[in-house]
N, C-alpha and C positions, 0 to 999 in steps of 0.2 A: 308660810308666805300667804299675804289674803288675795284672795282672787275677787276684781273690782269687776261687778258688772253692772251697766249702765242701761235701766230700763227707760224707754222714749216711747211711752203710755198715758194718756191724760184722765184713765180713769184709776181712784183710788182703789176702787175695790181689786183691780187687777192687781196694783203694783203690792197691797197688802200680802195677795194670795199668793205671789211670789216669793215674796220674804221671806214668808213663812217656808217656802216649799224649799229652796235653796239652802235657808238655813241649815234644814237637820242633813239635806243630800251632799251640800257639797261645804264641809269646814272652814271656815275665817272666810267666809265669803263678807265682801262688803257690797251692798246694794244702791244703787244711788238713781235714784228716780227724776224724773224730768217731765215736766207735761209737754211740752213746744220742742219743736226741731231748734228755735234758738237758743233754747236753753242746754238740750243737746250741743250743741256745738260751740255753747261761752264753754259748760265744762269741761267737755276732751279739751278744748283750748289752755287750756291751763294744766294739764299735766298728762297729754297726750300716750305718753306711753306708758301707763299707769292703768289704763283701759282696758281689763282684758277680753270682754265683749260687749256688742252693743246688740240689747235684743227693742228693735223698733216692731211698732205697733203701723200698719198701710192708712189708719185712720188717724190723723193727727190733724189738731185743729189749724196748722201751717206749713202743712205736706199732706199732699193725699197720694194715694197709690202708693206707687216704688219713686218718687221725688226724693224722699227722703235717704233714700238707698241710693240714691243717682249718689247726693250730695256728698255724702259718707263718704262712697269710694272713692269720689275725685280728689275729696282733703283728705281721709285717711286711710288709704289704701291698706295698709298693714294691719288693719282694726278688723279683726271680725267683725261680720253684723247678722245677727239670723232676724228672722220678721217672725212677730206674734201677732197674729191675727183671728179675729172672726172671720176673716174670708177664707170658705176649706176645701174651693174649688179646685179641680187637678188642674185646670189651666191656670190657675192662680199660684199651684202652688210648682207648677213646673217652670212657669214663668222668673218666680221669684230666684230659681236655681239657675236658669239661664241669665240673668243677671246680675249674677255671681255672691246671691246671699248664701250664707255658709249654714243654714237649714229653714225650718218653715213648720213653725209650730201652732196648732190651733189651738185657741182660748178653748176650747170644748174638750181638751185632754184633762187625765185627773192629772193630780199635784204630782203626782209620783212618780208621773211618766212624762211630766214636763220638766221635772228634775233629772231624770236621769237622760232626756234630750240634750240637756244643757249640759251634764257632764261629758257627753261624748262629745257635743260643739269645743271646748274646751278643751278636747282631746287631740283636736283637729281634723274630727270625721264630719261629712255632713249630715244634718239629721235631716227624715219625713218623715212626714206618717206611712206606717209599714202599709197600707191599702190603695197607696196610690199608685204604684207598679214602675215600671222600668223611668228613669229618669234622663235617656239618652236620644230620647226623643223631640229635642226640642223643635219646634219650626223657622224655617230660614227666616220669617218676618222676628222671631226676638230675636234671633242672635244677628240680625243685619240692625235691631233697633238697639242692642244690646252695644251694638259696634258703636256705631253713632253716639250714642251718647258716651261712650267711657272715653271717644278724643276729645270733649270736652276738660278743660281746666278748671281746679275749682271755682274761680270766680265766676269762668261761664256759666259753669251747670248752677250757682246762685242767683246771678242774671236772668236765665233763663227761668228759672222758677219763677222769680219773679213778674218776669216776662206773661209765665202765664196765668202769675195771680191778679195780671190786668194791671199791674202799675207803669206811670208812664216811666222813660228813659230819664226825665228831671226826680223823680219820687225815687226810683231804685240808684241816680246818684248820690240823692242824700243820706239812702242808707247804709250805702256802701263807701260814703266820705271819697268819693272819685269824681271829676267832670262828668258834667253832661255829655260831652263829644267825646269822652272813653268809653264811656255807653255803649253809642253809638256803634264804635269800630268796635269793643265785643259784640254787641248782636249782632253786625254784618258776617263777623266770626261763624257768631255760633248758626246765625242762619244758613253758611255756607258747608260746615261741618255735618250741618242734619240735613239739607238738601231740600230746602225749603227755601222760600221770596218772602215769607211775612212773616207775622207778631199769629195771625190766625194757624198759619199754617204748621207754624210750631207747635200751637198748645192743640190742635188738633193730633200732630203727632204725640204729642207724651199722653194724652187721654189714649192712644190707641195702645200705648207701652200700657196702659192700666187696664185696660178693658175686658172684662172676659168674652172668648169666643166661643 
């Protein structure tokens, strides 16, 4: 049976050094690379349950941080997702667990040892790096921000991105083929969900979900 993992990384050299490394660790692996969170999300769209995980990259040219991770869980909850990153900070990478990625790999692991992360992700343990120490520490500010955003619905938590990629409520309805005044009553939504009054106040909250402290 091939095991489909979907890497959402925009740099080649990454996704090359993965291929290779998955190849020889894990058998019939199929690889299927994405640079953009929307290309992420045309392909699970088309055969959703075919996905057996999704390793995203926090720097994506149309998701920074954990946006992209928001996004994921709210359309597909049952999709693993671990995060590969250069970011190898313990509050980044305890962050990323309290927001429920299923582990947190740093690009600066050898091949080896990012293959056999990825076999135990697949196993359905979560992986770290062994040097980062207890992982049941999280702070009430992620898991109260953690809360907030996962009552978001998928369309909000796209909204919402959007939201904070600065498009107005006319530009995110034509991308999202809905009224302008549906818009609207989502962001009232989602502004009331995250406990926020504006379009500022939001994206100042999802910068603070990203931020290291």
């Amino acid at each position: 049976m091939t095991t489909r993992i979907l890497v959402a990384d925009d740099h080649p050299v990454v996704q090359a050094a993965l291929r290779a490394a998955l190849a020889t660790a894990i058998p019939e692996t199929e690889l299927i690379a994405c640079s953009s969170m929307e290309s992420v999300l045309r392909t699970i769209a088309l055969e959703p349950a075919s996905i057996d995980l999704v390793l995203l990259d926090l720097s994506m040219s149309d998701a920074q941080g954990f946006s992209g991770l928001f996004l994921l869980q709210a359309q597909y909850p049952t999709i693993p997702v671990a995060i590969i990153s250069a970011q190898e900070s313990a509050t980044t990478i305890r962050r990323a667990i309290a927001y429920g990625a299923s582990g947190f790999l740093p690009k600066s692991l050898a091949l080896s040892v990012m293959a056999k992360a990825v076999a135990s992700i697949l196993d359905g343990d979560v992986w770290i790096p062994p040097n980062i120490g207890p992982m049941d520490a999280h702070s009430d500010q992620d898991l109260d921000l953690a809360k907030r955003f996962s009552s978001l619905s998928p369309q909000q938590t796209r909204i919402l991105m959007m939201i904070v990629d600065g498009r107005l409520n006319k530009q995110i309805g034509a991308a999202l083929n809905i009224a302008e005044q549906t818009v609207k009553i989502h962001t009232s939504t989602i502004f009331r969900k995250l406990g926020v009054q504006n379009r500022t106040q939001a994206a100042v909250l999802v910068q603070r979900a990203h931020a290291d402290r």
